[in-house]
N, C-alpha and C positions, 0 to 999 in steps of 0.2 A: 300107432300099431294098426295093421289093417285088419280087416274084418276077417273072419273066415269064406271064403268061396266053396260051394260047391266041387267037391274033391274032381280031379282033374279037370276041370273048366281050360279050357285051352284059349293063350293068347298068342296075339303073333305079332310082334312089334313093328310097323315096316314104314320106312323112309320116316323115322321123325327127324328134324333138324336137334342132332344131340345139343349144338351149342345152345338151344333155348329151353332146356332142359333143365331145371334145376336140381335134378337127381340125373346120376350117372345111368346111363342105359343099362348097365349089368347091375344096379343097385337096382334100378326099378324090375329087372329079372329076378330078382334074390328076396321083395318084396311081392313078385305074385306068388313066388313059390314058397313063399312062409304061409301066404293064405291059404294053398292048396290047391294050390292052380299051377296050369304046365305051358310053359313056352316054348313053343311051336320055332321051324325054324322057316318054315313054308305052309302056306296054307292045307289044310288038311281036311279028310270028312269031318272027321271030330274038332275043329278049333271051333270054339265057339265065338270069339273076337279077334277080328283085327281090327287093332290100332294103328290109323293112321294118319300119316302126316301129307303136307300140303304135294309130295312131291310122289305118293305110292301110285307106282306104275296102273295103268289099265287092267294089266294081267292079273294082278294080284286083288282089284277089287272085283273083278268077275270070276274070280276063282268062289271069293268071300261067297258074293252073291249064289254062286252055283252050288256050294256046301250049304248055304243056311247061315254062314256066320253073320254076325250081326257087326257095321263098320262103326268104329267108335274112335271118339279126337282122343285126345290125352288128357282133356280135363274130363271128358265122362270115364274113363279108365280109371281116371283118380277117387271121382266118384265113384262107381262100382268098390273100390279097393277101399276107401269110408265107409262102404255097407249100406249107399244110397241105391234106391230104387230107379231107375233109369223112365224115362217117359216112352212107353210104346215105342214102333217105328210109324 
């Protein structure tokens, strides 16, 4: 069961390879929004993370960077979503 997140915490899933996934993409959806978090469909002022994978465009991590979000793999997502503390940037 995942942690509670900070009520609307915004994530934005983008380019992970689903085949190496071992949670369905819309099941990892359905698991931040049980914690209280909102998935994003495009980076936004308010996403607070994108998650991404080996193939997320330029555009989308200079978006991150220019809103403040902070870029995270999938195993720190997961962490976060355990209720770990993540290390500075």
């Amino acid at each position: 069961m995942p942690k509670s997140l900070r009520f609307g915490t915004g994530f934005l899933l983008a380019r992970l390879r689903c085949e190496h996934l071992l949670t369905k993409r819309e099941d990892i959806h359905a698991e931040l929004r049980a914690a209280g978090a909102r998935v994003d469909e495009s980076v936004k002022k308010d996403t607070t993370y994108l998650v991404a994978g080996d193939k997320t465009g330029k555009t989308k991590l200079d978006q991150a960077k220019k809103f403040g979000a902070r870029v995270l793999t999938e195993s720190q997502m997961e962490a976060v979503l355990r209720g770990e503390t993540l290390a500075p940037e």
